[in-house]
N, C-alpha and C positions, 0 to 999 in steps of 0.2 A: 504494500500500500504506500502509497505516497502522500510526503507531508500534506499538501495542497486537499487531498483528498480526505484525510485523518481533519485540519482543519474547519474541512464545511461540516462534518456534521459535530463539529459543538453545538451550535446554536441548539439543536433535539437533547443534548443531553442537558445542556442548563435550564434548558424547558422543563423538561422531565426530573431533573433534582430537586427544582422548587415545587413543584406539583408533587412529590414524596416527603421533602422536608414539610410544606406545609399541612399534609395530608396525619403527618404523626408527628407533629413538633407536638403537642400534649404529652406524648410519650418522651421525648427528646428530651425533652426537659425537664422530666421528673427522674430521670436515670441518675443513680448515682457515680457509674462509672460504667465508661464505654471500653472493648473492643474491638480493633478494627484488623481483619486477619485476610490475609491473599497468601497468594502463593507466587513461586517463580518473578517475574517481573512485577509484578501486582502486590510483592510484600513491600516493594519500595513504594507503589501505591498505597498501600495500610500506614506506613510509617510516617509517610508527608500528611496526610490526612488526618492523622491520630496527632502528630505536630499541631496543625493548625488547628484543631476542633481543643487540644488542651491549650493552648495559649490562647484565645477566644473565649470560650465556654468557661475556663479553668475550673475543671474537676480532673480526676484521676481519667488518664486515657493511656490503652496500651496498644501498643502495634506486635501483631504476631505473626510468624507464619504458620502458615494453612496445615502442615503436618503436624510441627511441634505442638500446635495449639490443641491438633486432635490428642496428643497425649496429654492434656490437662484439662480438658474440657469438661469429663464431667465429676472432677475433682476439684476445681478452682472457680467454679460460677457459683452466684449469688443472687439470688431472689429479686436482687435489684438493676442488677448487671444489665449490659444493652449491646449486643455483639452486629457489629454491621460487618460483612463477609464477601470478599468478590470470587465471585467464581467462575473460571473458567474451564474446568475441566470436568471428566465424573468422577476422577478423583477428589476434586476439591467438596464434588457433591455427596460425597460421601461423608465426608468430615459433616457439612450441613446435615446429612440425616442424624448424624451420631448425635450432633451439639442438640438438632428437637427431640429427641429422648431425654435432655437434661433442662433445655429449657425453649421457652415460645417465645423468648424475647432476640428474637433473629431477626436481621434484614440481612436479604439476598440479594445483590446488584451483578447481576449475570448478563448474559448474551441478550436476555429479555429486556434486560431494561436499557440496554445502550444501543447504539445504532451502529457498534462497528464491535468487529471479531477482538476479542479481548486474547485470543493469540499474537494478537498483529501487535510488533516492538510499540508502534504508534499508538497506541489503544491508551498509554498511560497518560494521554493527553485529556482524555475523555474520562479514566477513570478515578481522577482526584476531583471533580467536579461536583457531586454529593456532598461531600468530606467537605469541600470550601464552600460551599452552600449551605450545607448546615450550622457548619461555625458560625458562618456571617448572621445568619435567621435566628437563631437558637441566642446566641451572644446578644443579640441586639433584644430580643422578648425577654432575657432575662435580666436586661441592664446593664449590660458591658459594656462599655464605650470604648473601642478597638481603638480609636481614633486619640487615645491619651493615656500615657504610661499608666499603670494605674496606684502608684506608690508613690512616698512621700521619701523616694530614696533617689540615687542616682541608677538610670534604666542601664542596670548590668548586661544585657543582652546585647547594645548598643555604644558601649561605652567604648573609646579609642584608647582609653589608659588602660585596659587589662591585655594582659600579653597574646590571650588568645588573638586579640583583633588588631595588631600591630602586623604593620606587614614586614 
């Protein structure tokens, strides 16, 4: 696939992330802690995703992958928990049946819900788009304002005097 192609259909999938953010933000937002687990390309998917949704949202968020996760799934979830899942394969869908024997607080964003082969290297263009929709919706219903450090400190993330951020 090609960039130009991967490209045009964002427009369907930010259509379609806000019509799912908005469709369960009541649930979004009452989670105490999220989940977000892929596989192969799509765990760097989970991890940028689980980035932005806990710096936005700030609650506990974890980025996994799609196998390791099946060995702790239904040892490590909680009543409260909110597991958002990409899957692309029937192995990844297999992990999805095992996690609904432990619990029904799953979202699936598969083949179904995006407009492009989440095989395709390019797909990860499409599939952090949820994840940054939700942050933004979910952040802002529950009174985050993204838009200003939110501490009475110096914003360590940004700062030029710490060594990480020296070039």
């Amino acid at each position: 696939m090609e960039a130009k192609e991967a490209i045009e259909t964002l427009h369907k999938t930010i259509e379609k992330s806000e019509n799912w953010v908005m469709q369960n933000l009541r649930d979004l937002i009452r989670y105490d802690r999220m989940r977000v687990v892929g596989s192969n390309l799509h765990y760097i998917s989970s991890k940028e995703g689980a980035l932005k949704m806990q710096e936005t949202i700030r609650r506990p968020l974890s980025a996994k992958e799609m196998e390791e996760f099946s060995h702790i799934a239904d040892l490590a979830l909680e009543d409260t928990d909110c597991i958002l899942m990409i899957v692309r394969t029937k192995r990844d869908q297999q992990v999805v049946d095992l996690v609904k024997q432990v619990t029904d607080r799953i979202y699936v964003f598969d083949s179904s819900f995006f407009p492009i082969d989440l095989r395709e290297d390019l797909s990860i263009l499409n599939a952090i788009i949820p994840f940054q929709m939700a942050a933004a919706i979910v952040a802002q219903r529950i009174g985050n304002d993204t838009s200003r450090y939110p501490y009475d400190i110096e914003n360590i993330s940004h700062s030029e005097q710490y060594a990480f951020r020296t070039k």
